[in-house]
mmCIF file as gemmi writes it, N, C-alpha and C atoms, coordinates in Angstrom:
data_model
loop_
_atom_site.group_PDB
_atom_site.id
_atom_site.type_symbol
_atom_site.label_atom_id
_atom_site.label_alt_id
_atom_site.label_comp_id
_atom_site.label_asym_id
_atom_site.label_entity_id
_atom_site.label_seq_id
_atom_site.pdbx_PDB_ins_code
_atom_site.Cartn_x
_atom_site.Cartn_y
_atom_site.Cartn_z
_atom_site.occupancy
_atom_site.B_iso_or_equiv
_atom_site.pdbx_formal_charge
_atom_site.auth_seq_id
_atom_site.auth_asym_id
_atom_site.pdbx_PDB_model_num
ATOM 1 N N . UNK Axp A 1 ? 32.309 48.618 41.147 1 0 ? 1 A 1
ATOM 2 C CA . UNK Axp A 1 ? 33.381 49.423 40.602 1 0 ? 1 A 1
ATOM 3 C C . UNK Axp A 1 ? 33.805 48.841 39.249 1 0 ? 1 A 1
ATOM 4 N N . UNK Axp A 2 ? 34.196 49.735 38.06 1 0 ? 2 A 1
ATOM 5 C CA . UNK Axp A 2 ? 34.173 49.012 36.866 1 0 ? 2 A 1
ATOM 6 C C . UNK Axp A 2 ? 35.921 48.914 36.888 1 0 ? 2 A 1
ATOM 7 N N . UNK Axp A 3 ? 36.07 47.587 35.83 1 0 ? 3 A 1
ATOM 8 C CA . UNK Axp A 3 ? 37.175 47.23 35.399 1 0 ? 3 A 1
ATOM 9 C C . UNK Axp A 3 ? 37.565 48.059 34.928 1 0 ? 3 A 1
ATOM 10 N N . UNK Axp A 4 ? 39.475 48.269 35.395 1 0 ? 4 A 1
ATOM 11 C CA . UNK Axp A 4 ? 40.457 49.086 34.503 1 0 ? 4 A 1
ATOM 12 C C . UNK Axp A 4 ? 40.563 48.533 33.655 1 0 ? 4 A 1
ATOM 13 N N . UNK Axp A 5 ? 40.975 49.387 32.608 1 0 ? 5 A 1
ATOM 14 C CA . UNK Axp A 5 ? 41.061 49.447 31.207 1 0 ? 5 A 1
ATOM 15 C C . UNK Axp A 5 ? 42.668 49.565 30.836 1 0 ? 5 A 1
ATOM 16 N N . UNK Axp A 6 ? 43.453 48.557 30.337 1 0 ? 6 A 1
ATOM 17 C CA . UNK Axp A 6 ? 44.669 48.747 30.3 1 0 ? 6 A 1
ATOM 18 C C . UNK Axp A 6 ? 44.821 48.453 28.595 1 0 ? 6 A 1
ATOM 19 N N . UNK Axp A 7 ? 45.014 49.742 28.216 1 0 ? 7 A 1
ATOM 20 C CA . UNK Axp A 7 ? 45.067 49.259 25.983 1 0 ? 7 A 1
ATOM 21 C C . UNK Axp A 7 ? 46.851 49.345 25.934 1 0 ? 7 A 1
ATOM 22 N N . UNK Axp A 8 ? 47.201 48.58 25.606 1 0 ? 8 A 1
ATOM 23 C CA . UNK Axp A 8 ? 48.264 47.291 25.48 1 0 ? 8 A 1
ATOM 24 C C . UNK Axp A 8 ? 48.993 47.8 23.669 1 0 ? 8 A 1
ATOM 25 N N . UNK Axp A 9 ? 48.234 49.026 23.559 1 0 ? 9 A 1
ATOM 26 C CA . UNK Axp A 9 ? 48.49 48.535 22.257 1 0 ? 9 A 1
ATOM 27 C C . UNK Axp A 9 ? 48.202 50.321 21.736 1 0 ? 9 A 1
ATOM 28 N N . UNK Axp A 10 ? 48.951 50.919 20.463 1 0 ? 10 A 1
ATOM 29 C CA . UNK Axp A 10 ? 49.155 52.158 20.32 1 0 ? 10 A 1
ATOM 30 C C . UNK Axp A 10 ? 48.003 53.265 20.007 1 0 ? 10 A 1
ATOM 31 N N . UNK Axp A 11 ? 47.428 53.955 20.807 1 0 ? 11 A 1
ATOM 32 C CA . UNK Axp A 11 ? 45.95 54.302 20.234 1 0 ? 11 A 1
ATOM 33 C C . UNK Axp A 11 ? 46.67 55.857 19.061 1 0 ? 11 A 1
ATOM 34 N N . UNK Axp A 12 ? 47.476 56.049 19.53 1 0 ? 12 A 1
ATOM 35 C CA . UNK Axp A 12 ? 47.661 57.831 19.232 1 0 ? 12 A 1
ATOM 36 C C . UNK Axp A 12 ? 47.973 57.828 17.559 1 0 ? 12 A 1
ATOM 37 N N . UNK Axp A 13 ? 47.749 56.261 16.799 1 0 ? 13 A 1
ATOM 38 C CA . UNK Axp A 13 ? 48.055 56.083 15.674 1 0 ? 13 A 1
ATOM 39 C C . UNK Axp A 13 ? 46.346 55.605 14.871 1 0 ? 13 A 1
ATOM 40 N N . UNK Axp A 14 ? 45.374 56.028 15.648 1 0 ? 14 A 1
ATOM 41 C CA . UNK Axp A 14 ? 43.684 55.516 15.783 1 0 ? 14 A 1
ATOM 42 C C . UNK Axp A 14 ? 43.719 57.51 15.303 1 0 ? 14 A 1
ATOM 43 N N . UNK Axp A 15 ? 42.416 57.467 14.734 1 0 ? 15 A 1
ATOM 44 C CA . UNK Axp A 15 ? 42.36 58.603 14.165 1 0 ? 15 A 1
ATOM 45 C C . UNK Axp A 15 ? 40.908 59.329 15.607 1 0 ? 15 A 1
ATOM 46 N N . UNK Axp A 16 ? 40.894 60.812 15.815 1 0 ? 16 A 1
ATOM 47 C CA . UNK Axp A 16 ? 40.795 60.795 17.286 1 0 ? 16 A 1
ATOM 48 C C . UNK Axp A 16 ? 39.253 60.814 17.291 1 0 ? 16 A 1
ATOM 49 N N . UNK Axp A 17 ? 38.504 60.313 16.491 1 0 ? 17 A 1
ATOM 50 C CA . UNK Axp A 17 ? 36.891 59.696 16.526 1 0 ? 17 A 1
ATOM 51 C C . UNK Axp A 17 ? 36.672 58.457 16.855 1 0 ? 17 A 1
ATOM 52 N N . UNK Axp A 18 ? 37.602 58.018 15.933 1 0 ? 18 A 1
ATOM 53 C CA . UNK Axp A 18 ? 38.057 56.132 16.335 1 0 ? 18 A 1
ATOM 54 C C . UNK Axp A 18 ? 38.614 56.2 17.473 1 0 ? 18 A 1
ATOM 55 N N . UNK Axp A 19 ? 39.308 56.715 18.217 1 0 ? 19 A 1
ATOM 56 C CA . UNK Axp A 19 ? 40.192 56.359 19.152 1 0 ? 19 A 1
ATOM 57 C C . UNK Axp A 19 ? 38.658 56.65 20.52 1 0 ? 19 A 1
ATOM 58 N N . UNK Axp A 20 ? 38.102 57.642 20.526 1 0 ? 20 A 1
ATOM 59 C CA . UNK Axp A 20 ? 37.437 58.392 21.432 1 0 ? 20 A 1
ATOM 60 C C . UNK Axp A 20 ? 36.861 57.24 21.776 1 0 ? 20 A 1
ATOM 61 N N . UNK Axp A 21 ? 35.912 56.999 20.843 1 0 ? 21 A 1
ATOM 62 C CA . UNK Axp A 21 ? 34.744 55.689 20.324 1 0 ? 21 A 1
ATOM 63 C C . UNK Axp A 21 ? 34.959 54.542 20.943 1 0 ? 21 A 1
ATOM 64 N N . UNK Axp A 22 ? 36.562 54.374 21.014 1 0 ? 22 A 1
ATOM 65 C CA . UNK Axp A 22 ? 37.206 52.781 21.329 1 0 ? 22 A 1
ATOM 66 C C . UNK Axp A 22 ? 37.214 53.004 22.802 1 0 ? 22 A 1
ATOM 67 N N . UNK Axp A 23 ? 37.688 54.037 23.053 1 0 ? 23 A 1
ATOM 68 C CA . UNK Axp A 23 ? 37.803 54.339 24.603 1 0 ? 23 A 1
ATOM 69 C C . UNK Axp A 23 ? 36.636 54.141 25.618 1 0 ? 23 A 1
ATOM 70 N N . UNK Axp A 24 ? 35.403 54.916 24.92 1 0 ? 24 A 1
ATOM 71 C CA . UNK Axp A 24 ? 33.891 54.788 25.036 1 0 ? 24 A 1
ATOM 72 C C . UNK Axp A 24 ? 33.681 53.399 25.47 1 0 ? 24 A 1
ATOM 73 N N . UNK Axp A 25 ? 33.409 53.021 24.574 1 0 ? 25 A 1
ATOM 74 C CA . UNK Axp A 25 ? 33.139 51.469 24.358 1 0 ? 25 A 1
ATOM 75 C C . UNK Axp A 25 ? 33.651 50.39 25.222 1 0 ? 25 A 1
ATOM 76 N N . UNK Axp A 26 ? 35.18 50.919 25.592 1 0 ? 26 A 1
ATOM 77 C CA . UNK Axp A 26 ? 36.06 49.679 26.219 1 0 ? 26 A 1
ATOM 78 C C . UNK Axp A 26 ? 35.733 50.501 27.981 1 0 ? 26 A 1
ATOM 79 N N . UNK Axp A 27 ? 35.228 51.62 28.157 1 0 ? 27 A 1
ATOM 80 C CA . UNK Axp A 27 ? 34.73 51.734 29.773 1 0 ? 27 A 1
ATOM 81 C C . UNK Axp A 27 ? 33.121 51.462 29.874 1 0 ? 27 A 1
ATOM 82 N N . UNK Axp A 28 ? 32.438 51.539 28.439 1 0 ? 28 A 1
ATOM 83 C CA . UNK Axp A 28 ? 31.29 50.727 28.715 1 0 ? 28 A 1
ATOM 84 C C . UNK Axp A 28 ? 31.145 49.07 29.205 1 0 ? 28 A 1
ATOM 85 N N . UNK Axp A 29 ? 32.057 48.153 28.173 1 0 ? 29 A 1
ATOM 86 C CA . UNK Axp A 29 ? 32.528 46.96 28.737 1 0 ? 29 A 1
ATOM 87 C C . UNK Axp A 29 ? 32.682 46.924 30.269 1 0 ? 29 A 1
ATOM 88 N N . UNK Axp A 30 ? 33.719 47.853 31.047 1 0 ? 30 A 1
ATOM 89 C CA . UNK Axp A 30 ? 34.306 47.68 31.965 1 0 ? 30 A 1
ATOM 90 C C . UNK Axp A 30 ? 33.543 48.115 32.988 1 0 ? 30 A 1
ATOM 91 N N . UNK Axp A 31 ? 32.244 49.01 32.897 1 0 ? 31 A 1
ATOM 92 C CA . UNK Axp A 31 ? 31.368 48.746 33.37 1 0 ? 31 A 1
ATOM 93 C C . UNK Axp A 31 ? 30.428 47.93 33.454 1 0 ? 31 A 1
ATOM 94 N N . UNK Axp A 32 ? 29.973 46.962 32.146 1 0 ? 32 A 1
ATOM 95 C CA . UNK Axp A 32 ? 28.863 45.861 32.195 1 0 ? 32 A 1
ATOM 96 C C . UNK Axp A 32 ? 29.825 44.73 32.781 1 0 ? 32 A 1
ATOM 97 N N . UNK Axp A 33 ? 31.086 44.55 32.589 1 0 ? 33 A 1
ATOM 98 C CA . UNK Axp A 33 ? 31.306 43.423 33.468 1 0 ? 33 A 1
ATOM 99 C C . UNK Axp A 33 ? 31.188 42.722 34.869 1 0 ? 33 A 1
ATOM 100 N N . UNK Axp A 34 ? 30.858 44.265 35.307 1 0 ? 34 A 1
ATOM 101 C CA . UNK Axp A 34 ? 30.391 43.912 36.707 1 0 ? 34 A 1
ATOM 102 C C . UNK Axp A 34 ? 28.956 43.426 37.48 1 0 ? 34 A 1
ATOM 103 N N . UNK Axp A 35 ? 28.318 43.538 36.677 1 0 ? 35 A 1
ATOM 104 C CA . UNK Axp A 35 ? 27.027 43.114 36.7 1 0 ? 35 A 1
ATOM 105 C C . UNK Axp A 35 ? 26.778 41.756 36.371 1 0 ? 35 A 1
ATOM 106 N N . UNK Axp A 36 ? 28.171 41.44 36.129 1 0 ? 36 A 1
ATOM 107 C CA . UNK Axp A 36 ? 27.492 39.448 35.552 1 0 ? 36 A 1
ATOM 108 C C . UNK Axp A 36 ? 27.678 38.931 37.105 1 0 ? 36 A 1
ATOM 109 N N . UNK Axp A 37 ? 27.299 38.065 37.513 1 0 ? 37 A 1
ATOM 110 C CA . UNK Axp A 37 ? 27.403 37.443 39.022 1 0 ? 37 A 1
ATOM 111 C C . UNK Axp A 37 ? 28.704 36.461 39.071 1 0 ? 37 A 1
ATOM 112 N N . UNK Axp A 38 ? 29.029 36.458 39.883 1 0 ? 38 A 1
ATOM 113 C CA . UNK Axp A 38 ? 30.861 36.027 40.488 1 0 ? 38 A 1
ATOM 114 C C . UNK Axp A 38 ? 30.631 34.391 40.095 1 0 ? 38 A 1
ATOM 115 N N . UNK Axp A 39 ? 29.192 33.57 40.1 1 0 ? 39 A 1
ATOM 116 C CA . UNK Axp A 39 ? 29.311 32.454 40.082 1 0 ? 39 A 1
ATOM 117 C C . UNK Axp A 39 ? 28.894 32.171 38.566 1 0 ? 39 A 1
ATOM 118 N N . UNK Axp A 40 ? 28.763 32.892 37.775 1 0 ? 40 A 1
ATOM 119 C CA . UNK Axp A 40 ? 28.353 32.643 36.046 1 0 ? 40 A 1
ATOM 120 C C . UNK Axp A 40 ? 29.557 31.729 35.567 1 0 ? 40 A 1
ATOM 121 N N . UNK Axp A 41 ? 29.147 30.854 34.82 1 0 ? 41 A 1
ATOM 122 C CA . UNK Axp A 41 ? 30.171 30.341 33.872 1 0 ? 41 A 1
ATOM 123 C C . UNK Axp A 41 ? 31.033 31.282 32.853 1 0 ? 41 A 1
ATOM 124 N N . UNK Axp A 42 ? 30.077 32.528 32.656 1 0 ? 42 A 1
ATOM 125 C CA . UNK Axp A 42 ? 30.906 32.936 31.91 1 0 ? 42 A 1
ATOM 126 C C . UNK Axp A 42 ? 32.61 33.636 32.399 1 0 ? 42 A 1
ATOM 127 N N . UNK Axp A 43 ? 32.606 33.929 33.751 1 0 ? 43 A 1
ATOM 128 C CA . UNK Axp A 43 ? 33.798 34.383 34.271 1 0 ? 43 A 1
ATOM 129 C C . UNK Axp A 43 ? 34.926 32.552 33.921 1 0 ? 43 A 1
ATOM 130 N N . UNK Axp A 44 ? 34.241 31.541 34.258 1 0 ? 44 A 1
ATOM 131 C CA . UNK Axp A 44 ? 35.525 30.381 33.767 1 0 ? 44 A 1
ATOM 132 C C . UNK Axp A 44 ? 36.107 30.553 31.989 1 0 ? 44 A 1
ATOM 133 N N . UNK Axp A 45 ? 35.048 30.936 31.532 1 0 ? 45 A 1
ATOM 134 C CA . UNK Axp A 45 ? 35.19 30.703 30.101 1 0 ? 45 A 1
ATOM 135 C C . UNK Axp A 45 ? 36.503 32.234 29.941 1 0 ? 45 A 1
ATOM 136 N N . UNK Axp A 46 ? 36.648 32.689 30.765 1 0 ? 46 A 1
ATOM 137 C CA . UNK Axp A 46 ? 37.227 34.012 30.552 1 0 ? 46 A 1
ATOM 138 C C . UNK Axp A 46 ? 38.022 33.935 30.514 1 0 ? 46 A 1
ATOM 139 N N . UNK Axp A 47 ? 38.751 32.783 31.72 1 0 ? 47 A 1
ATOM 140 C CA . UNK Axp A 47 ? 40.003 32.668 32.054 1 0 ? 47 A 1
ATOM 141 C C . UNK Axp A 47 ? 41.011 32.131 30.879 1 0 ? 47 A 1
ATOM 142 N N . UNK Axp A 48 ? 40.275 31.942 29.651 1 0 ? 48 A 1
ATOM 143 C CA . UNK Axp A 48 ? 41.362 31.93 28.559 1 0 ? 48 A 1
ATOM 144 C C . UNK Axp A 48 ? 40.785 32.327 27.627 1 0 ? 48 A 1
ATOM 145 N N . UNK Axp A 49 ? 40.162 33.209 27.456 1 0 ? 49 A 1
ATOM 146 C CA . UNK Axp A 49 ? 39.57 33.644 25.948 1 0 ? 49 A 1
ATOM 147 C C . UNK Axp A 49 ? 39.486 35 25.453 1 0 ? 49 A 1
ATOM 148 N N . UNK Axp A 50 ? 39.725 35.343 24.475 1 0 ? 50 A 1
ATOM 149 C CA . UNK Axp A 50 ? 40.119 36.687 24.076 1 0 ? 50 A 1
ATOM 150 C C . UNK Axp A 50 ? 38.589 37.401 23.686 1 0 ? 50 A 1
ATOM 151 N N . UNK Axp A 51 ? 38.106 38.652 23.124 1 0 ? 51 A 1
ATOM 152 C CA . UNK Axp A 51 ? 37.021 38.746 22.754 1 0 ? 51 A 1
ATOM 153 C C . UNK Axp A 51 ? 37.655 39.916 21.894 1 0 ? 51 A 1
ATOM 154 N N . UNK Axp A 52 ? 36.103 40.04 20.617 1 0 ? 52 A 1
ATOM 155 C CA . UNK Axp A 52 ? 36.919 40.918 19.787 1 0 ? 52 A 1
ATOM 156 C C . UNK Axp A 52 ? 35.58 42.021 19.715 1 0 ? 52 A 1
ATOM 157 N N . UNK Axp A 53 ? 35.731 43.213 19.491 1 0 ? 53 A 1
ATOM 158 C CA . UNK Axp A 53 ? 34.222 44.162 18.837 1 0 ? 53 A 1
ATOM 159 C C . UNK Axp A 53 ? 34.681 44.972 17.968 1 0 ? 53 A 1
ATOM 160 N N . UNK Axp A 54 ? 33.991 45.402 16.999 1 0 ? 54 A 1
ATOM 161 C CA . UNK Axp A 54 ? 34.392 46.447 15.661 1 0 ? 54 A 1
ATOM 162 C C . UNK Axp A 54 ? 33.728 47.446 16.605 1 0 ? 54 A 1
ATOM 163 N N . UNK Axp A 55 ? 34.224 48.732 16.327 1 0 ? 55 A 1
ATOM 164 C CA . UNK Axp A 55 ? 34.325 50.056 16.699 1 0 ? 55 A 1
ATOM 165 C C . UNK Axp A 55 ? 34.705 50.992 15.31 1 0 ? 55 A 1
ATOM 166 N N . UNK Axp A 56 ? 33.835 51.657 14.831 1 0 ? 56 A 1
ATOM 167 C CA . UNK Axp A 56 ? 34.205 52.935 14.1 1 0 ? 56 A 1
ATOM 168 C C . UNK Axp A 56 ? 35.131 51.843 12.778 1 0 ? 56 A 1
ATOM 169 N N . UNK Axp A 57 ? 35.357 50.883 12.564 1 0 ? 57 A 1
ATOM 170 C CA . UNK Axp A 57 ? 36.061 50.327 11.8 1 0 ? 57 A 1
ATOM 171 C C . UNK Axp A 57 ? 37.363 50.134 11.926 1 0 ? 57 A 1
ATOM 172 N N . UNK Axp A 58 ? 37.045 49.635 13.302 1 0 ? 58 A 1
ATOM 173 C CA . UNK Axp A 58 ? 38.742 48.803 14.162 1 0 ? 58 A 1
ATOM 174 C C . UNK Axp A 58 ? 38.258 47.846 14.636 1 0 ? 58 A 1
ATOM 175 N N . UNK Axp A 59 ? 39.175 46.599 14.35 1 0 ? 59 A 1
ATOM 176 C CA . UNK Axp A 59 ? 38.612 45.538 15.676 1 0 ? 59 A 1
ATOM 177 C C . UNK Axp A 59 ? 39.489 45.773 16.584 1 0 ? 59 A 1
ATOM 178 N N . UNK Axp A 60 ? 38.715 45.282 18.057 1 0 ? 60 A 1
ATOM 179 C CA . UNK Axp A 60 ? 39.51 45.667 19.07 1 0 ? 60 A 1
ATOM 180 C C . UNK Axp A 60 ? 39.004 44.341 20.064 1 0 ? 60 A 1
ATOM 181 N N . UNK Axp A 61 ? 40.514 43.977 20.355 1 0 ? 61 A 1
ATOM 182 C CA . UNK Axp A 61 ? 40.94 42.56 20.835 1 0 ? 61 A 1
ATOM 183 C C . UNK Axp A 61 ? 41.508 42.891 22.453 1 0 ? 61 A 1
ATOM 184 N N . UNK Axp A 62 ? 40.561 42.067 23.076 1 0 ? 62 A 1
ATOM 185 C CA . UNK Axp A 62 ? 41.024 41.955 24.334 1 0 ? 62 A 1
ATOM 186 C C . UNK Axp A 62 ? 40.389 41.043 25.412 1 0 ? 62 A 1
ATOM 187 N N . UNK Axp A 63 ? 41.002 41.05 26.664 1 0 ? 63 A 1
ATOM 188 C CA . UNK Axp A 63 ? 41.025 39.565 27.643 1 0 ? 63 A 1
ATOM 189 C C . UNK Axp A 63 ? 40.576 40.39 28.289 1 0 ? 63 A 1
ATOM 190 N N . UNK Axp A 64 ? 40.217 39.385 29.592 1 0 ? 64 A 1
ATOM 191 C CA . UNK Axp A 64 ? 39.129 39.924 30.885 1 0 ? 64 A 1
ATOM 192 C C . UNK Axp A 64 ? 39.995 39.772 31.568 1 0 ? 64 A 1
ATOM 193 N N . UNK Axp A 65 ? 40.728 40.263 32.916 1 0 ? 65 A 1
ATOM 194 C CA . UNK Axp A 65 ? 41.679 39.772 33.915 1 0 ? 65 A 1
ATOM 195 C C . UNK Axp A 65 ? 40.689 39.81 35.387 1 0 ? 65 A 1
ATOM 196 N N . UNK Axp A 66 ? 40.12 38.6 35.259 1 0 ? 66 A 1
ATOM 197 C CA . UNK Axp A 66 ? 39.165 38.464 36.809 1 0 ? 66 A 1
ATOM 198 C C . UNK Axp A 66 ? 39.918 38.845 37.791 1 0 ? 66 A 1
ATOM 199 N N . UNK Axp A 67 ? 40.842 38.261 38.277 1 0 ? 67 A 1
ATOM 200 C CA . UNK Axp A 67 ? 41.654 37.922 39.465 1 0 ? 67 A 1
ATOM 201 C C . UNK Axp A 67 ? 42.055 39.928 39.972 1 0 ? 67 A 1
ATOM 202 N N . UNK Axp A 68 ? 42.638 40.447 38.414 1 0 ? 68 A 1
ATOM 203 C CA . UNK Axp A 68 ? 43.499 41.754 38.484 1 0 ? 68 A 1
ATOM 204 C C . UNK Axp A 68 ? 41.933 42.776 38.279 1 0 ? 68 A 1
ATOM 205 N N . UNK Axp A 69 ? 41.142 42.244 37.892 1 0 ? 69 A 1
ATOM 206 C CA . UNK Axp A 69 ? 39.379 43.293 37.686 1 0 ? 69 A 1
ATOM 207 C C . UNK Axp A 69 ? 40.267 44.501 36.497 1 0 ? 69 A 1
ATOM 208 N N . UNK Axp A 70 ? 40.916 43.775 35.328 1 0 ? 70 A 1
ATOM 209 C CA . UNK Axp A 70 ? 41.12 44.962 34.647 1 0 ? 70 A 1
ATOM 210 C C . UNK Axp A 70 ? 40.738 43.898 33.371 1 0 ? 70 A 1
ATOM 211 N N . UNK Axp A 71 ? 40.778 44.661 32.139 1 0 ? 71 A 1
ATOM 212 C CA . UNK Axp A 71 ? 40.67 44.402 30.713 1 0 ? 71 A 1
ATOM 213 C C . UNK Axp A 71 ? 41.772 45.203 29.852 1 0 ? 71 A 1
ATOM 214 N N . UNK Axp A 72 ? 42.374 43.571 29.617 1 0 ? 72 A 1
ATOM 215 C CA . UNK Axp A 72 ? 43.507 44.265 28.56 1 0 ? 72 A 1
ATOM 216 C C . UNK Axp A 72 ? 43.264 43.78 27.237 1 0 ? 72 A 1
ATOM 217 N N . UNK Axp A 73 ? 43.271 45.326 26.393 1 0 ? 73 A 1
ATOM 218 C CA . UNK Axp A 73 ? 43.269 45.598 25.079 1 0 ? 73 A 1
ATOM 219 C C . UNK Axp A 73 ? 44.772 44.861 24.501 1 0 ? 73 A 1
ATOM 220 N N . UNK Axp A 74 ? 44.577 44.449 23.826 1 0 ? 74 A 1
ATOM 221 C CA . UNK Axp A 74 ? 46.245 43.707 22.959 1 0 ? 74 A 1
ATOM 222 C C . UNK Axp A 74 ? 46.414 43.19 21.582 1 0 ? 74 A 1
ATOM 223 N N . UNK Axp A 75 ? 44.925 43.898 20.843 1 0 ? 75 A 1
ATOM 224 C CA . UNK Axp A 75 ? 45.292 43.945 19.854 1 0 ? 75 A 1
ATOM 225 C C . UNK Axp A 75 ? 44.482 44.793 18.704 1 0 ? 75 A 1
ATOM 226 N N . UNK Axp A 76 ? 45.077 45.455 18.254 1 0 ? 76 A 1
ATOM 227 C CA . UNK Axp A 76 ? 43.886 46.896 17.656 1 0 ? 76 A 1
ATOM 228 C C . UNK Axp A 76 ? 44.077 46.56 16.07 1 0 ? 76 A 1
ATOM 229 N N . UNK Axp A 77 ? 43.528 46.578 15.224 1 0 ? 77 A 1
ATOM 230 C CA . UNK Axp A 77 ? 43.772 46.824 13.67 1 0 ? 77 A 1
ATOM 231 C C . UNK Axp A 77 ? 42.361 47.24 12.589 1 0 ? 77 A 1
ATOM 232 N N . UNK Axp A 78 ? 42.409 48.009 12.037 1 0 ? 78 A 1
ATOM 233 C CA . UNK Axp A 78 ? 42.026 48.713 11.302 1 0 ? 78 A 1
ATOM 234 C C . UNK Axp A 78 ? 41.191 47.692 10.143 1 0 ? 78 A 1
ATOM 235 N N . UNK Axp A 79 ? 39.796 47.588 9.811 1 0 ? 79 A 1
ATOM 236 C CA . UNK Axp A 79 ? 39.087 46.707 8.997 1 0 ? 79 A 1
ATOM 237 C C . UNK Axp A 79 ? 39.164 47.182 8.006 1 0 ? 79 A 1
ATOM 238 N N . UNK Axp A 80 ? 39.01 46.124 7.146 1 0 ? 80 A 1
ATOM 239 C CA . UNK Axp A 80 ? 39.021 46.583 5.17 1 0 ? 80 A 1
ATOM 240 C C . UNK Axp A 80 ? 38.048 46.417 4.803 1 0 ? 80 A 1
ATOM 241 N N . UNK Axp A 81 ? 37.536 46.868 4.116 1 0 ? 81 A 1
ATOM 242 C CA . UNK Axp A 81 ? 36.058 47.372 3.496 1 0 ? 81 A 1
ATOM 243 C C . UNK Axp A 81 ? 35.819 46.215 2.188 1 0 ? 81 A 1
């Protein structure tokens, strides 16, 4: 079952290609996370680390919540060229 997706942060101010895109993207995440195995290092490394991906020309900032199986978005901003 894939991780909820909790965006923390204002999309309706994302223009609605960017926003779609981000949405896309952040239930693709929330589906590949489940496929890593429960005993990977990478779930320890999670437990404090943020991750970032450009989308459409936003970075988009967010944590893994193992324990809660959701991903929170918490920080969105717009890249400069």
């Amino acid at each position: 079952m894939a991780y909820l997706v909790n965006f923390n942060v204002d999309l309706e101010t994302i223009p609605d290609q960017a926003r779609q895109e981000i949405r896309r993207t952040m239930q693709q995440i929330s589906e590949a996370v489940t496929t890593v195995p429960t005993a990977s290092p990478f779930w320890s490394s999670m437990k404090q680390s943020l991750l970032q991906i450009d989308v459409e020309g936003w970075r988009v900032v967010y944590g893994i919540d193992v324990a809660g199986q959701q991903i929170d978005v918490v920080e969105l901003h717009q890249l400069h060229k």
